[in-house]
C-alpha positions in Angstrom: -52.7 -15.1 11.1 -49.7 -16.9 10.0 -49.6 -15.5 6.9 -50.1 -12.2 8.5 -47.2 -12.7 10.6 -44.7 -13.9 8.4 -45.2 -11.6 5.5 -43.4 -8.2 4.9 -43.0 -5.7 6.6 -45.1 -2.6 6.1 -45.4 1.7 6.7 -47.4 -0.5 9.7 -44.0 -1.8 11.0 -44.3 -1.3 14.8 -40.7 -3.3 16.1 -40.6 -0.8 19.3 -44.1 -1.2 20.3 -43.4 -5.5 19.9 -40.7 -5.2 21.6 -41.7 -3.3 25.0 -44.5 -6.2 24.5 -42.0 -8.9 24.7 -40.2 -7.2 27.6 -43.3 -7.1 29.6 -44.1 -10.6 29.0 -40.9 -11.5 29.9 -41.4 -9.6 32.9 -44.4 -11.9 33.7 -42.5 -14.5 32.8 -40.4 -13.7 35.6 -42.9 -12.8 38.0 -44.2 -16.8 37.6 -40.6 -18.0 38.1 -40.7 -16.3 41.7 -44.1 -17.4 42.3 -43.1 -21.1 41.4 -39.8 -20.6 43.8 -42.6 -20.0 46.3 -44.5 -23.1 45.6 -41.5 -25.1 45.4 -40.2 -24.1 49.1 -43.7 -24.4 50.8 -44.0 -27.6 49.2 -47.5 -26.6 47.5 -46.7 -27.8 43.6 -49.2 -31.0 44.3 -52.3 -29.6 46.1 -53.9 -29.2 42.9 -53.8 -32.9 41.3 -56.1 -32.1 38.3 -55.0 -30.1 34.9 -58.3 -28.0 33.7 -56.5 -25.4 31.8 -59.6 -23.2 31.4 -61.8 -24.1 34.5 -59.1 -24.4 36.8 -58.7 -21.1 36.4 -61.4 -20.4 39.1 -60.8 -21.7 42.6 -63.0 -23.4 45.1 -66.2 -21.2 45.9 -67.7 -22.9 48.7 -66.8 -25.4 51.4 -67.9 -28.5 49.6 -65.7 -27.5 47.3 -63.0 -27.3 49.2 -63.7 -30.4 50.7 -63.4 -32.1 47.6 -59.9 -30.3 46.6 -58.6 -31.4 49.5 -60.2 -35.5 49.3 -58.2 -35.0 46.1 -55.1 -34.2 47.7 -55.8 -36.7 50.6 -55.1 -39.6 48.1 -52.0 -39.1 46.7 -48.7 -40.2 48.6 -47.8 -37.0 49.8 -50.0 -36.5 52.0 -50.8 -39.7 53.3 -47.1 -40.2 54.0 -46.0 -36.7 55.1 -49.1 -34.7 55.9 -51.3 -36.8 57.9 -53.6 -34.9 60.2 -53.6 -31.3 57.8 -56.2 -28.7 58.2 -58.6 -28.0 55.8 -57.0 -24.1 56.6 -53.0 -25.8 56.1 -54.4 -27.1 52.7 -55.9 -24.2 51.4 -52.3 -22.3 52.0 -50.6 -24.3 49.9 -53.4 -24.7 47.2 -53.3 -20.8 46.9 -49.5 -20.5 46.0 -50.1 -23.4 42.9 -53.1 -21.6 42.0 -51.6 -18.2 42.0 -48.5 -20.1 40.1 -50.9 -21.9 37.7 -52.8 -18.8 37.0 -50.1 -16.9 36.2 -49.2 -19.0 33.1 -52.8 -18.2 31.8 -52.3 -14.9 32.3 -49.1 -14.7 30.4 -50.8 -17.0 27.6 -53.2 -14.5 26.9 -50.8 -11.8 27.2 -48.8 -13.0 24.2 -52.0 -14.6 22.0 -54.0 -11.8 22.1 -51.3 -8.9 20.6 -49.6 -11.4 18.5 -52.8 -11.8 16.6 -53.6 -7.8 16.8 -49.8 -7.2 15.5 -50.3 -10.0 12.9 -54.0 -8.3 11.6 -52.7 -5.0 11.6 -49.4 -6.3 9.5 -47.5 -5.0 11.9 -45.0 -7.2 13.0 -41.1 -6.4 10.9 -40.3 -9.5 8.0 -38.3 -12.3 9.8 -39.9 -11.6 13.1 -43.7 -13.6 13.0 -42.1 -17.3 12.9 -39.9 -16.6 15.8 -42.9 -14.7 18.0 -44.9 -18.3 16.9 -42.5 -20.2 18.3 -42.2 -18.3 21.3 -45.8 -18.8 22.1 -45.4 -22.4 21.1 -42.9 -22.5 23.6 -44.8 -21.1 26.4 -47.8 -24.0 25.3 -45.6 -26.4 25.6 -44.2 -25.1 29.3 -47.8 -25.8 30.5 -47.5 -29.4 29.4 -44.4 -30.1 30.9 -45.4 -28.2 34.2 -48.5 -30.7 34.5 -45.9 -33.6 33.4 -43.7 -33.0 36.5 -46.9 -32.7 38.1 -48.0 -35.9 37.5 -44.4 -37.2 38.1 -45.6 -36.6 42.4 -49.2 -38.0 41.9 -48.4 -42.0 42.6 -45.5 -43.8 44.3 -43.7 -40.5 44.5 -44.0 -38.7 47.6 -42.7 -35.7 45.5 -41.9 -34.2 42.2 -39.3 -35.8 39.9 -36.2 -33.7 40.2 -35.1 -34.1 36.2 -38.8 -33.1 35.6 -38.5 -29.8 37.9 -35.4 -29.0 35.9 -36.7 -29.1 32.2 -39.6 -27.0 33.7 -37.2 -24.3 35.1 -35.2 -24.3 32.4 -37.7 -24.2 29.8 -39.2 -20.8 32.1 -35.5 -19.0 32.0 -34.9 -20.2 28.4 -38.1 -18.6 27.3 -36.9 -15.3 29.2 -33.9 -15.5 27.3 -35.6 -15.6 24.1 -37.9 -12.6 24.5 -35.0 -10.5 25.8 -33.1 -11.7 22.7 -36.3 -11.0 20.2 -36.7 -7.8 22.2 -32.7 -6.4 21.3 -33.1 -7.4 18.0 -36.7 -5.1 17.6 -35.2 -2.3 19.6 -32.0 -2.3 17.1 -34.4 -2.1 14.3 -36.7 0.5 15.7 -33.4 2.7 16.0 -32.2 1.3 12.3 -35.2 -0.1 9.9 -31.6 -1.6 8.0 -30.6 -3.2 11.4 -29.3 -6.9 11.0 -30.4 -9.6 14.2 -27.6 -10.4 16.2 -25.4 -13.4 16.0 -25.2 -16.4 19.0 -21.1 -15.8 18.7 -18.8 -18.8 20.2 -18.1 -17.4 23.0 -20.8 -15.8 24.3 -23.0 -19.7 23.4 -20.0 -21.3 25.8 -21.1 -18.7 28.4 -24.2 -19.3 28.2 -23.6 -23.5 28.2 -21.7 -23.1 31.2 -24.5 -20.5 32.9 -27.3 -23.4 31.5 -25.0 -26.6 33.3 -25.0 -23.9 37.3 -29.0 -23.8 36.1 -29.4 -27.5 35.9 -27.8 -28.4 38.9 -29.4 -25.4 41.1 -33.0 -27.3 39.7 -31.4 -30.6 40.9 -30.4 -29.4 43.8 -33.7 -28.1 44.4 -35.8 -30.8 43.8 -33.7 -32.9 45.6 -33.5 -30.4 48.7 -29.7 -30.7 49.0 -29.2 -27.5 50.0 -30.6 -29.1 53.3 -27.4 -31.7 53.7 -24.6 -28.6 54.5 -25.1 -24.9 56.3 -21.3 -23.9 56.2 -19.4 -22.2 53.8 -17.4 -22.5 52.2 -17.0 -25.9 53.4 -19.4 -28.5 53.6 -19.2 -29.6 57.2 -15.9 -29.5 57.8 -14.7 -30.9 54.6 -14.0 -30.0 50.9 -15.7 -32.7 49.4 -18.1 -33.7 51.5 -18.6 -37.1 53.2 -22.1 -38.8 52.6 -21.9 -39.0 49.1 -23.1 -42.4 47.9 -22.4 -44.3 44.5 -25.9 -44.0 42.9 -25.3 -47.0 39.9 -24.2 -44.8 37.3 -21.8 -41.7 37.2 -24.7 -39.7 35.6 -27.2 -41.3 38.1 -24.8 -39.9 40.5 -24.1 -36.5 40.0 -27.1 -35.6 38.8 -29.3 -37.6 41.9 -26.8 -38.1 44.9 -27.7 -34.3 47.3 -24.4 -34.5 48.9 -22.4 -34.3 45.1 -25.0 -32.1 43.5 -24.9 -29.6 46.1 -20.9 -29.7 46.1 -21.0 -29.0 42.1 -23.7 -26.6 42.4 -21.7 -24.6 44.9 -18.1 -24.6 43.2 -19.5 -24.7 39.6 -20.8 -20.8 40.0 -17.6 -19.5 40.2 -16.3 -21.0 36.5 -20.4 -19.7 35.3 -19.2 -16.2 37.3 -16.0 -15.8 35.1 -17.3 -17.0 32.2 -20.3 -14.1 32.7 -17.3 -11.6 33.5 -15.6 -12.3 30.6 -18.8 -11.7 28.4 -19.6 -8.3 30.2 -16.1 -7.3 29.3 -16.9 -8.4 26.1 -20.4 -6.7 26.0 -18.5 -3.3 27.5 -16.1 -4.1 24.6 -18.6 -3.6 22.1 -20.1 -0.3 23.4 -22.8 -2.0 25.5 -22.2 -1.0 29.1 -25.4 -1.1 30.3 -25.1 -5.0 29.7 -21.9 -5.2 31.8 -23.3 -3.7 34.4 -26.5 -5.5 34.5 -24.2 -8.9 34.2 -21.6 -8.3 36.7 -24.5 -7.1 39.3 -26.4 -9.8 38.7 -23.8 -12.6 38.9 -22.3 -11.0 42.2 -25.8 -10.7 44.0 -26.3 -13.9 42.9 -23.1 -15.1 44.8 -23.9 -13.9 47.8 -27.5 -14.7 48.1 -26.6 -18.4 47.3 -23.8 -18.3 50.0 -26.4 -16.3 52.7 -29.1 -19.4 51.7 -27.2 -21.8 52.6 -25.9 -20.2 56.1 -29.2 -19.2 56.4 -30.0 -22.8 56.6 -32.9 -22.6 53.2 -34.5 -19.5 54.7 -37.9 -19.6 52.4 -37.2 -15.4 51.6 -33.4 -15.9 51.0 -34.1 -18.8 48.6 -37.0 -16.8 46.9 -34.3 -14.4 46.1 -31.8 -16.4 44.8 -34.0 -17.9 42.0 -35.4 -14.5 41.3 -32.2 -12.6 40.6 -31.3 -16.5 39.0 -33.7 -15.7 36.2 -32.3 -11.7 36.6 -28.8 -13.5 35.9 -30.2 -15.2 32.4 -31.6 -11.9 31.3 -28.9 -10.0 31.7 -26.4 -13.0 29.8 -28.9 -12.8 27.1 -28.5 -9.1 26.8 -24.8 -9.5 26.9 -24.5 -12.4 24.2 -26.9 -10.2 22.1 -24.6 -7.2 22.5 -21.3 -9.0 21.1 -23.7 -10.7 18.9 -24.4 -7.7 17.2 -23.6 -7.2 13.3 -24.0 -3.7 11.4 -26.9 -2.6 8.8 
């Protein structure tokens, strides 16, 4: 298959057939970043404390089996610290949104296997393109393992998730969006120019997207640490700038990245550089006769805004919150079709 993928292109060349497959994985892709929003705010990532990656595909069938998911769950520190006295009904709720979350990555791991062997047999996939659609599904492997890694992190001692861990799996989600947005421009330029050249990762548009990846890594931290709990008001945090609670964690890293009060606070006030910075490359990508991607950025970023504001006035409410990670991953999508679009070098 590898050689298949790798080789020349063919008369079989199909880039615009691969590349409205990419954007439909990546639409997946996004659909399982939602779902795992979901699971994160109704607290469900560790009902399911076993990794079968093919038989956990199918859920409990019958009440004994249920009743030995949920002994399973009864052992670990969440619930016997937390949720002492759940249902066997309260327990199924939240093993349905991990399922449905767990699932979906199957689903979108078969969506990408099977074609990229069908395009690799039928030699149809454009020179240049098979080791970066291998990778990509290497990628998406290796999401898997680090999901059941921050799994594990919740299993012992922990009455929760590890907060770094919940962040390298988020990140690794909206990076591989990223990438099949990116792989996607580059096959739809070709389709429309068989002497069409990839796009370049120009400086600015890679600070963009460093300063867009640094508002990501703190929005995981300050989901995994539930500071979006410690403050309601905006734009202050309870009556004050800076706000008062913050406590000196050991280490200045250990600190901002772990103390709810700070992360919050730098959560909160770093989205308005990542909001300029995004302008600036929509300008940019309107600049280079791209104005669909200025559009998509600039209503992205400002939705954005103002669904993070409303969540936290809102006080977390679960469907506000869903929203603001959705249109989060909507946000990466449409900076990776603006760095592609300034990125872009003639035949």
């Amino acid at each position: 298959m590898t050689e298949l993928a790798l080789g020349p292109a063919t008369a079989a060349s199909r880039p615009l057939s691969i590349a409205r497959w990419l954007l439909a994985v990546a639409a997946l892709v996004f659909c399982m970043v939602v779902v795992g929003g979901i699971t994160r705010l109704t607290e469900s990532g560790l009902s399911i404390t076993e990794w079968k990656p093919i038989t956990g595909a199918i859920p409990p069938l019958t009440h004994a089996q249920w009743e030995d998911a949920f002994r399973l769950y009864q052992q670990i520190p969440e619930y016997q610290q937390l949720r002492q006295g759940m249902t066997l009904s309260d327990f199924q709720f939240i093993f349905f949104w991990e399922w449905v979350h767990r699932l979906l990555g199957r689903l979108i791991g078969v969506a990408f296997a099977l074609p990229l062997i069908w395009f690799a047999w039928r030699r149809a996939i454009p020179s240049g393109y098979g080791w970066r659609l291998v990778a990509l599904l290497a990628l998406g492997g290796l999401q898997g393992a680090i999901g059941w890694w921050m799994v594990t992190s919740g299993l012992s001692v922990r009455t929760d998730v590890s907060h770094y861990r919940l962040a390298v799996h988020l990140l690794t989600a909206l990076f591989i969006i990223g990438g099949l947005v990116w792989t996607a421009l580059d096959l739809l330029a070709l389709a429309r120019n068989p002497a069409a050249r990839p796009a370049a990762l120009r400086p600015f548009a890679l600070v963009a997207l460093l300063v867009l990846l640094v508002q990501l890594m703190f929005g995981a931290f300050t989901a995994g640490l539930d500071a979006g709990y410690v403050s309601n008001t905006w734009p202050l945090m309870n009556d004050h700038f800076v706000p008062e609670g913050i406590s000196w964690l050991g280490s200045l890293w250990a600190t901002l990245s772990s103390d709810p009060y700070l992360v919050h606070f730098i959560h909160r006030w770093w989205a308005w550089v990542a909001a300029a910075m995004l302008i600036l490359l929509a300008r940019k990508a309107k600049g280079a006769g791209r104005r669909g991607a200025s559009i998509a950025i600039n209503a992205a970023v400002g939705t954005q805004i103002a669904l993070g504001i409303a969540t936290v006035i809102s006080g977390i409410a679960l469907s506000l919150a869903v929203l603001h990670q959705a249109v989060g991953a909507l946000v990466v999508a449409a900076a990776a079709w603006g760095a592609h679009a300034v990125g872009e070098r003639r035949a």
